[in-house]
N, C-alpha and C positions, 0 to 999 in steps of 0.2 A: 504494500500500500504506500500510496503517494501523495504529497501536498506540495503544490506549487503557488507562492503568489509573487507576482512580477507588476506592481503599480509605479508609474512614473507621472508626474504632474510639473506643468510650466511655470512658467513664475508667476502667473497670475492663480496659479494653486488649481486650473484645469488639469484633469487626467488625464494624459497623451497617448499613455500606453496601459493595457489592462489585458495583464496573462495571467489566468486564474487556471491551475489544471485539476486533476484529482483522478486517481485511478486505484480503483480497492484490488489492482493483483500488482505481483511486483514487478515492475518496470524495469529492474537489474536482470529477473532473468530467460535471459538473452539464449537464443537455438542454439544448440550445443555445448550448455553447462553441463550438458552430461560428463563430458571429457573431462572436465575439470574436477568434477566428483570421484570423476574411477581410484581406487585407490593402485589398481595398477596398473599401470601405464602398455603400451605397447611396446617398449622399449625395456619396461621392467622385465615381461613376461621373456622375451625374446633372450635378455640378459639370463638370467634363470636358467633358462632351457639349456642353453650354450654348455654348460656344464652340470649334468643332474646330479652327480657325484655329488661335490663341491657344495651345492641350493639346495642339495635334499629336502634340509629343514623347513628352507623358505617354502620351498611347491608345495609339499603339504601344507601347509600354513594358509598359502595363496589357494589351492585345492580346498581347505575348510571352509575362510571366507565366503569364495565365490559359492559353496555349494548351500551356506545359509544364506546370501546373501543375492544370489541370480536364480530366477525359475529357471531358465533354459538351461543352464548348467546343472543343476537340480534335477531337474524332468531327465536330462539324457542320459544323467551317470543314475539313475532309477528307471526306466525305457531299459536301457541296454542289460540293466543285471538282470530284470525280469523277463527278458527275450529266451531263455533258458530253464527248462525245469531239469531236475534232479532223480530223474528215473535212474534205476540200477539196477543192476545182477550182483550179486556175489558169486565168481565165475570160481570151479575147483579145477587146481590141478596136480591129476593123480598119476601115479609114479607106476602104477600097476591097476589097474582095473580089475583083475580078477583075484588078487590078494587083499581087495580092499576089505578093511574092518567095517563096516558099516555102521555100528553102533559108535563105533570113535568118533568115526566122522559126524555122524548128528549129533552125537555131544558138543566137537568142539564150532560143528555148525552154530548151533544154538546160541553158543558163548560170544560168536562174533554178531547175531542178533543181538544179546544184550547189551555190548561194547556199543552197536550201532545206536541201539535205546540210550543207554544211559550218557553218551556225548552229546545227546542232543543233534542228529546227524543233521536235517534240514534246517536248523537254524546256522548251526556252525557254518556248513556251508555257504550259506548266504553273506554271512558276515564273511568270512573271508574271499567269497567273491567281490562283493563293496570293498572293502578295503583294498584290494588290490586292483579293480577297478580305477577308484578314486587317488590311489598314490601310488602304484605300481611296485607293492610289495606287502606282503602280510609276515609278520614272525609271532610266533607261539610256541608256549612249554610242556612236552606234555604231562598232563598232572593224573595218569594212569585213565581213568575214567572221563577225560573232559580234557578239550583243549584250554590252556587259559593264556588268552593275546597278551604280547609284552607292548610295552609303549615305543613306539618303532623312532621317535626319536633318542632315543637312549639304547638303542641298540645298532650293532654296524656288523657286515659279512668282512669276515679277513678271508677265506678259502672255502677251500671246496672238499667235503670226505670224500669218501671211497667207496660211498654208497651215492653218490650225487646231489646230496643232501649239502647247500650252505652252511660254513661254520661261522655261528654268528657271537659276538661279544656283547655284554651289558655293560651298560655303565650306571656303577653303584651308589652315583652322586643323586639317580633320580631317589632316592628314598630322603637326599636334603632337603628337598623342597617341602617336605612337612617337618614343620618346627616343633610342634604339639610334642612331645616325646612319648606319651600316650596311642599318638595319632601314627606314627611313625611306627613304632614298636605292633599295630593292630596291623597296618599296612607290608610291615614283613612278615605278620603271621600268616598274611592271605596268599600269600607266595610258597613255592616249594621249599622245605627245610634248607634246601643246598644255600637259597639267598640269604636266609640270614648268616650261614654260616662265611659266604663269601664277601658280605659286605662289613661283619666284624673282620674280615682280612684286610679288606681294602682302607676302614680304621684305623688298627694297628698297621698298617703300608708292610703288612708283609709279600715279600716278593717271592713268586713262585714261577719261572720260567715256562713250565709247560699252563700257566693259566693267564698271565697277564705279560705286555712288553714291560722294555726297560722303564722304568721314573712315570707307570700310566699304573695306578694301583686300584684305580678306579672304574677301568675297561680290562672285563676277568672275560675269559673265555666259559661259555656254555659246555655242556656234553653235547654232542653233536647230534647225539643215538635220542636226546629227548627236549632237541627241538627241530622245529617243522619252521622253512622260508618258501613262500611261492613271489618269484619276481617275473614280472613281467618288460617287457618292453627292449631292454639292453641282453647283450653277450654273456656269456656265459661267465663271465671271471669279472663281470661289475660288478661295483660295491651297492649299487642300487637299482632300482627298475625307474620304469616312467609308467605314469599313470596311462590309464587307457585314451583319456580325454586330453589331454595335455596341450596336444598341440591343434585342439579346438579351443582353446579359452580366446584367444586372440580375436578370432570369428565372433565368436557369442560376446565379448563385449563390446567388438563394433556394431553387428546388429542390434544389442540392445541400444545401444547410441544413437542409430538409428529410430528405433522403435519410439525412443524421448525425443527424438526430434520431430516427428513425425505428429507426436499428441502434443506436442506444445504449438504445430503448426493449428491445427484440428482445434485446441485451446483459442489459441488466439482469432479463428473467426467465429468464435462465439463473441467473444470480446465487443464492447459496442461504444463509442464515447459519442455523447452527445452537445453536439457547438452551440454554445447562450452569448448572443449578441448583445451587448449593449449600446443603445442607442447613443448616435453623438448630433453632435452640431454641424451649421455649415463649415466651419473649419476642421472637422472632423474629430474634436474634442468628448470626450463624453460630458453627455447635460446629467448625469449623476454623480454625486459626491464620491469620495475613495469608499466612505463606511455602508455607503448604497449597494458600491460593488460586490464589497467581501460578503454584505448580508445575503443578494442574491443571488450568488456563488451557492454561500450555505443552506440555502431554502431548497437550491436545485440538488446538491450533493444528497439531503434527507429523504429525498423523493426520489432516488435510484436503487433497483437490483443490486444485485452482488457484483455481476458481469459487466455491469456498466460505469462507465467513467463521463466526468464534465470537463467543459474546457468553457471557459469565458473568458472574450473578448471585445474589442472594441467592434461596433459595427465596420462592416466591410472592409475587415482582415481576410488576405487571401493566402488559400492553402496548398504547397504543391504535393502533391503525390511519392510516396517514398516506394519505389519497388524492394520487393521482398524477393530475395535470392535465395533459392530453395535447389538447386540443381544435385543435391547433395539425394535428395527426394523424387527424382524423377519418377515416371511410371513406371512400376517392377524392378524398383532397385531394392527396398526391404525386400519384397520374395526373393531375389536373386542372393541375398546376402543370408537371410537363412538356407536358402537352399546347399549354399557351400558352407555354412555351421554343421550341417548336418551328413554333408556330404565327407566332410574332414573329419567326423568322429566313425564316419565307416557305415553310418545308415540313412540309407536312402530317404529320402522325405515322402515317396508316396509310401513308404509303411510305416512311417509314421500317421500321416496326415491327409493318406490319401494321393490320388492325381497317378501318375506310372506306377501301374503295378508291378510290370516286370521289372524295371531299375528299383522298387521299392526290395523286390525280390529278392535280387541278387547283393543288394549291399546289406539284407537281414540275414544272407549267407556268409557276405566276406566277417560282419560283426559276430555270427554265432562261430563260424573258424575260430577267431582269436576265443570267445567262451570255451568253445569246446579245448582249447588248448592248455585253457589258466582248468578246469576240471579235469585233465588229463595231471596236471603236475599234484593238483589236490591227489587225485587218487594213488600215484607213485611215490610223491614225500611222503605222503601222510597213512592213507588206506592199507598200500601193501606193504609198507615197511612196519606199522602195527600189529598187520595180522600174520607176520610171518610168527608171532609167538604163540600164535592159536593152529597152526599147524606141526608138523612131523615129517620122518624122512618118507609115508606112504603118501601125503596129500598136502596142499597147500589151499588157500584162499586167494586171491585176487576182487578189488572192485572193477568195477566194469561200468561206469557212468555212459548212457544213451545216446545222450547228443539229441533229446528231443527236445524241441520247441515248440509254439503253436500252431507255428504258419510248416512246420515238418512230421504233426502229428501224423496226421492220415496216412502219408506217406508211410515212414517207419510202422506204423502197423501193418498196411497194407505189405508189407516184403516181409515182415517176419509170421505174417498168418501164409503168404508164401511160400515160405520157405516150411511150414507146419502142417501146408499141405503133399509137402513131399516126404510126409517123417522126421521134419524138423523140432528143434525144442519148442518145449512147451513155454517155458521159462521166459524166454526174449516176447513172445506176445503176451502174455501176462500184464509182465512190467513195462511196457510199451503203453499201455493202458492205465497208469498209473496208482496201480494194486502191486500191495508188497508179494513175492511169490509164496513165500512159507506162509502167511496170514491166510492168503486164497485157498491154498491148498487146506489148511485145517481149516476152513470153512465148509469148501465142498465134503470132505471127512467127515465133519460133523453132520450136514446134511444126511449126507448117505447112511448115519448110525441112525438120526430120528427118523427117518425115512420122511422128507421135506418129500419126494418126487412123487410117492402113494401119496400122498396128502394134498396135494395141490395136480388137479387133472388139465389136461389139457385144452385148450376153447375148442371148439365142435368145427367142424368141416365141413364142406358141402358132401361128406361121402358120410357123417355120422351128424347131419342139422336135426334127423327125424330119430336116433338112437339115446339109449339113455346114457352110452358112456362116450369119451369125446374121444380123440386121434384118431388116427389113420383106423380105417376096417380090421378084423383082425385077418382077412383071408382075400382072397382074389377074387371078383365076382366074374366065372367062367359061363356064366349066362351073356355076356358082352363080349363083341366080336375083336373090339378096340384092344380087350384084354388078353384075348387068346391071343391074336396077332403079336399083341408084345410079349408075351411070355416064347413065344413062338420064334422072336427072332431075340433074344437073351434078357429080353427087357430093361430096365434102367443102366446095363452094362456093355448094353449094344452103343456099339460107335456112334456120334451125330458127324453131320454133315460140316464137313473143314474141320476133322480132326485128326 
């Protein structure tokens, strides 16, 4: 909001000049304060990236902000973790098939269902999709029954084990930041024994060669065997990944730049200011006093909208025309500028929003590749290196994550009912369908014990509408010519035509 008053009067105490303004929105700001608001610049983000190593800290940082703080940034890195569901197999493999123990094996089946139960498997997952998603690395400890996430600023990869698993170091200064000594002491009880016991090291600065470098008594080396790193984005021997979206942030805060310039354009022709002349004399004086002016100023400003502003001046003040430069806005420059937001996070805009299906198609394939790839490392850091301890030298465990999606359901059903028509498992269309395989199967069991199938008949046919029990006839009716002829040439088993 604005007040302007600009009176000048001659020497004979006539008023020459009379600029009275008033505008109830703010006239400072100006089409493209957006830019000025960002808190990071285009040249930040660009800085940044140049070295992910080095900005670890920052990206994530910059990655929190923007994901509280932009929808579109928000909506994509939530869009794209939900573009994948979490079907499985638990896949065996056995050493001998005909020495197999059976009863072992469903024992220690079972056992890898409750490990599945008790970590919380679909939540876990999820989170450590987002997270690595969003900063392009997830670390966690395993706490036997549960993953528990370490705070990934306080943690760094020095190499690589032997099992291909990241060997990651903590740093034992994160337990400073709680003063409390109370708070502090509950906060290392929530932790595996091993933390308190390495952070009373790191205390005392005892120096252990095989767990911490030289003069760093703060950065201890993890057991390798019980943590879990999924990074995405970089080589194999970085010390850190890149977020999935990274190098769309640049895009999504220029479109949203756009998007604010766009409403403040839209804004401003609502906007309306209304001109109060006041009358003058033949010398073009006003024949009203200064306190005439301000008054009828104020009479007009009490009698406006919110949208509307006054301007008073002297009779026949001329006004020229300010063009507004808006090329920044042309026709289909917002669409075009999401359209490459979306197109540089790897997903097509018609599967998001509609418009090309088929390029909608194909870039919800190239984004579910990379998913399917961050759920392939889940399952090998994490799945099968767990459940090598619920196996033996007859059998092993494996997970087997699907690879299904929404826009790929049908599909994968339809090949593994395929492949079920040829004597294929039963197991892969189950779980394809999104039913646990052990649960279904002790469902239909149960069935088949209270006898569900005698107890619920089947709806009636055009061959039993007029009979009192429902399915198929129990016999052939050889009174019909239709019937003998098909019995006659093999019936249901005789070849059809194009086969």
């Amino acid at each position: 909001m604005s007040d302007t008053v600009n009176i000048v009067k001659n020497e004979k105490g006539k008023v020459i000049t009379a600029q009275l303004a008033y505008t109830p929105y703010n006239s400072s700001n100006h089409y493209g304060s957006y830019k000025q608001d960002a808190k990071y610049s285009s040249q930040d983000i660009k800085r940044l990236l140049s070295n992910h190593e080095k900005n670890s800290v920052a990206l994530r940082e910059m990655s929190d902000y923007l994901y509280i703080t932009n929808g579109t940034y928000r909506r994509l890195i939530d869009t794209t973790k939900n573009i994948i569901s979490f079907e499985y197999l638990i896949e065996p493999s056995v050493a001998n098939i005909e020495k197999l123990n059976t009863k072992s094996y469903q024992k220690k089946h079972a056992e890898v269902k409750v490990y599945l139960a008790d970590c919380i498997m679909d939540t876990t997952v999820d989170d450590i999709l987002f997270k690595t998603i969003k900063y392009g690395r997830y670390s966690a400890y395993d706490r036997e029954t549960f993953l528990q996430p370490l705070p990934l600023d306080y943690t760094r990869i020095i190499g690589i084990a032997s099992d291909g698993n990241p060997v990651i170091q903590f740093n034992f200064e994160y337990f400073e930041q709680f003063t409390d000594i109370r708070e502090r002491e509950m906060q290392l009880n929530g932790y595996d024994p091993l933390f308190k016991k390495m952070y009373l090291d790191y205390k005392n600065r005892i120096d252990d060669p095989k767990v911490n470098f030289s003069n760093e008594y703060n950065w201890r080396t993890l057991p390798h065997e019980k943590t879990y790193t999924i990074k995405i984005g970089s080589n194999l021997e970085s010390s850190e990944g890149i977020g999935l979206l990274y190098g769309s942030i640049d895009d999504i805060q220029y479109y949203d730049e756009l998007k604010e310039l766009d409403r403040g354009v839209v804004n401003s022709q609502r906007r309306k200011i209304i001109v109060q002349q006041i009358p003058v004399d033949k010398e073009g004086n006003s024949i009203l006093g200064e306190e005439e002016i301000i008054q009828s100023h104020e009479n007009l400003k009490a009698l406006l909208p919110p949208n509307v502003g006054c301007l008073t001046v002297l009779g026949g003040t001329k006004f020229d025309d300010i063009p507004l430069q808006l090329s920044a806005l042309e026709k289909g420059k917002v669409q075009e500028v999401q359209s490459d937001v979306l197109m540089n996070a790897g997903i097509g805009e018609g599967a998001l929003k509609g418009g090309n299906f088929s390029a909608g198609v194909l870039n919800v394939e190239i984004i579910t590749n990379s998913l399917v790839k961050i759920l392939g490392q889940i399952q090998s850091i994490w799945f099968n290196r767990k459940f090598k301890k619920f196996g033996n030298s007859q059998f092993q465990f494996r997970m087997k994550f699907l690879g299904i999606t929404s826009f790929n359901r049908d599909k994968v059903i339809a090949a593994f009912d395929g492949l079920l028509d040829k004597g294929g498992s039963l197991s892969h269309s189950i779980a394809a369908r999104g039913m646990d395989v052990s649960n279904y199967i002790d469902i239909v069991a149960i069935e088949d014990v209270l006898e569900y199938k005698d107890k619920f008949k089947p709806l009636q046919t055009s061959h039993t509408i007029s009979g009192k029990d429902g399915g198929r006839p129990p016999s052939s009716d050889l009174s019909n010519d239709n019937t003998v002829k098909d019995k006659t040439n093999g019936g249901n088993m005789a070849p059809r035509t194009g086969q």
